[in-house]
C-alpha positions in Angstrom: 0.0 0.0 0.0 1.0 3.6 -0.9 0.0 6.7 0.1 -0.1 9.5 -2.4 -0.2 13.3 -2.8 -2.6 14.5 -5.9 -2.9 18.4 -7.3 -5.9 18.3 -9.8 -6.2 21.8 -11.8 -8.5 22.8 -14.8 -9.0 26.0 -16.7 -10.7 25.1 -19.6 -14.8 24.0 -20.2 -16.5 22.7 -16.9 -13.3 23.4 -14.6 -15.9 22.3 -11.7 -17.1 19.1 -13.0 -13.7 18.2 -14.3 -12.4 18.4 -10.9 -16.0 16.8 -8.9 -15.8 13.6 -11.7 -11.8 13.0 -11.4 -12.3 12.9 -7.0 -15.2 11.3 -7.4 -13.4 8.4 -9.7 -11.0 8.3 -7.0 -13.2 7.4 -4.4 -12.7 3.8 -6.0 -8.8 4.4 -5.2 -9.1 4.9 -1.9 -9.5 8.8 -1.6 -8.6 9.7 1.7 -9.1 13.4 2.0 -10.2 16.4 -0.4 -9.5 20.3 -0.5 -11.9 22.4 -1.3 -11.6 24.2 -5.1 -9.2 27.2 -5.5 -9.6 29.4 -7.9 -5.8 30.4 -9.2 -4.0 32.1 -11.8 -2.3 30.3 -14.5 1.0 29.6 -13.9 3.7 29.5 -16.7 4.9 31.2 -19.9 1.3 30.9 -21.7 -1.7 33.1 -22.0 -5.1 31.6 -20.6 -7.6 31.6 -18.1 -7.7 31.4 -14.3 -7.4 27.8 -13.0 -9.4 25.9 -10.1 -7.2 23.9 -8.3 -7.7 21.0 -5.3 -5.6 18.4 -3.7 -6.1 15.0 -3.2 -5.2 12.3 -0.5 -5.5 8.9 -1.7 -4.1 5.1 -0.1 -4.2 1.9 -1.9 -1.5 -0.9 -3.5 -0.7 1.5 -6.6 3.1 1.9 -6.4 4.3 5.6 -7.5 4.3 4.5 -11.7 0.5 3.2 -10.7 -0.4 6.5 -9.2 0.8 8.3 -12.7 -1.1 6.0 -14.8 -4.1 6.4 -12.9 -3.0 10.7 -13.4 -3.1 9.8 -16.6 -6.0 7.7 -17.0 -8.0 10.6 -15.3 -6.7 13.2 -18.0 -7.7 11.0 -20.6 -11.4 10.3 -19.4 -11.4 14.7 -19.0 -10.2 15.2 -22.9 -7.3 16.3 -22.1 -4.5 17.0 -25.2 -0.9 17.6 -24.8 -0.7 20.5 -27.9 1.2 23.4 -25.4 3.5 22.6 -22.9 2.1 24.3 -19.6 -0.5 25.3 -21.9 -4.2 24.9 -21.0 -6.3 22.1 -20.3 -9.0 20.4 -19.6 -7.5 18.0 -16.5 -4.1 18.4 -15.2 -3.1 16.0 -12.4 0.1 15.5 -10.6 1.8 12.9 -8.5 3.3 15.3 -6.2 4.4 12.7 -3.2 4.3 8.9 -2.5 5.3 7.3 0.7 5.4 4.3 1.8 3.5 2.0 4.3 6.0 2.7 7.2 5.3 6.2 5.6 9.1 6.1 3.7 8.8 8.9 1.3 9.3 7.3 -2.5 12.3 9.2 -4.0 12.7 9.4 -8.1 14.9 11.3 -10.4 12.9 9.4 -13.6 12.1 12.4 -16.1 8.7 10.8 -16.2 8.3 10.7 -12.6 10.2 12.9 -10.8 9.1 12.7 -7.0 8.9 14.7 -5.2 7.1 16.5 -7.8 10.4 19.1 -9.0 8.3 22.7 -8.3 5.4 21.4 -5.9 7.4 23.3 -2.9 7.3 26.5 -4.4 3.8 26.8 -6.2 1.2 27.8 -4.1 -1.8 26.1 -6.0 -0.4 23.3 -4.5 0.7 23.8 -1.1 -2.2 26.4 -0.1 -5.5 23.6 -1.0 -2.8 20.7 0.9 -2.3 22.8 4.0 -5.7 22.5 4.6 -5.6 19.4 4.8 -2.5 18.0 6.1 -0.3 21.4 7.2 2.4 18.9 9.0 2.5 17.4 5.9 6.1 17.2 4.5 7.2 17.5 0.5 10.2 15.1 1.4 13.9 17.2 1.3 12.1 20.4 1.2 10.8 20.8 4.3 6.5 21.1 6.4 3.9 22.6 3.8 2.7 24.8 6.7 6.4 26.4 6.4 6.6 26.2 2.9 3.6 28.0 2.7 5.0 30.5 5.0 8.1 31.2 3.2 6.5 32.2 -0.4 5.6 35.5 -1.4 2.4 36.8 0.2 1.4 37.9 -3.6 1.6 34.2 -4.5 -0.5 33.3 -1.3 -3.3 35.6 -1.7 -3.5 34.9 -5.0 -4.8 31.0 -4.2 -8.4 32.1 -3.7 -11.2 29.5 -2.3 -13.7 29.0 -5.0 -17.3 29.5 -2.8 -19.3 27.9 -5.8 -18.1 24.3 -4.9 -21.5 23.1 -4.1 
C-alpha cells in the first residue's frame, strides 16, 4: 500500500465538474481526503484563463508509476491533449508525493516521474488547498507545507483564492 499526494487543476470547459468527476473516480482508489476548489492564476509562460485547483489524499496498493497512470488515465477520461507545454487544459493531475506503508517517502529522479514533484514546494496552487488538509504534511527534502507556505511571497499566497461555488 501507498499513500499518495494528488494536485488536480482545470482551466478550460467545466473546470468544476472536471475536478468533482476526477475525485469522485478516485473514491474507487481509496480517496482519503479532499480540499476544497481554488480558484488560481495560470501559472507559466502561456496566456489563458484562471485555474481551479484542489488536492487530493489517496491510499491503496498502486506503487508511484501506478499512481501516474491512474494521473493519466483521469486526463484521458477529461479530454485532455498535450498540444502546449504548460498550456491549457482540460484536467491536469500530478503525483506530487508517494510514501510508503511505514510512511518512507518514494524518492525518483525518472524524467517521467520525478518525486517529489520538482516545483510542488514552491507553487502555491499546490501547497495552499494541501495545507488545509495535512499542514504537518512534508514534501520530502524540502521541508513542512505549513512552512513552505510560510516562506513564499504573500502575492503568490493571496493569489490561491477558495472558490465558494463548490457546491
Amino acid at each position: 500500500m501507498t499513500r499518495a499526494v494528488l494536485s488536480l487543476g482545470s482551466n478550460l470547459g467545466d473546470r468544476a465538474g472536471a475536478l468533482r468527476t476526477a475525485i469522485a473516480a478516485l473514491k474507487d482508489d481509496g480517496l482519503v481526503a479532499r480540499s476544497t476548489l481554488y480558484e488560481t492564476p495560470p501559472w507559466g509562460p502561456v496566456e489563458q484563463g484562471a485555474y481551479l485547483n484542489a488536492v487530493v489524499v489517496v491510499r491503496g496498493p498502486r506503487d508511484a508509476r501506478g499512481w501516474l497512470t491512474r494521473a493519466h488515465e483521469l486526463e484521458q477520461a477529461a479530454g485532455r491533449t498535450r498540444d502546449v507545454r504548460w498550456g491549457p487544459r482540460t484536467l491536469d493531475v500530478d503525483v506530487v508525493t508517494v510514501t510508503d506503508d511505514d510512511g518512507t517517502p518514494v524518492l525518483s529522479d525518472d524524467p517521467e516521474l520525478t518525486l517529489p514533484h520538482p516545483r510542488a514546494h514552491e507553487r502555491a496552487f499546490v501547497l495552499v488547498p494541501w495545507a488545509t488538509l495535512e499542514p504537518s504534511a512534508v514534501v520530502p527534502g524540502r521541508g513542512r507545507v505549513a512552512d513552505l507556505v510560510a516562506a513564499l511571497p504573500r502575492e503568490d499566497v493571496e493569489s490561491v483564492v477558495r472558490w465558494e461555488h463548490l457546491h
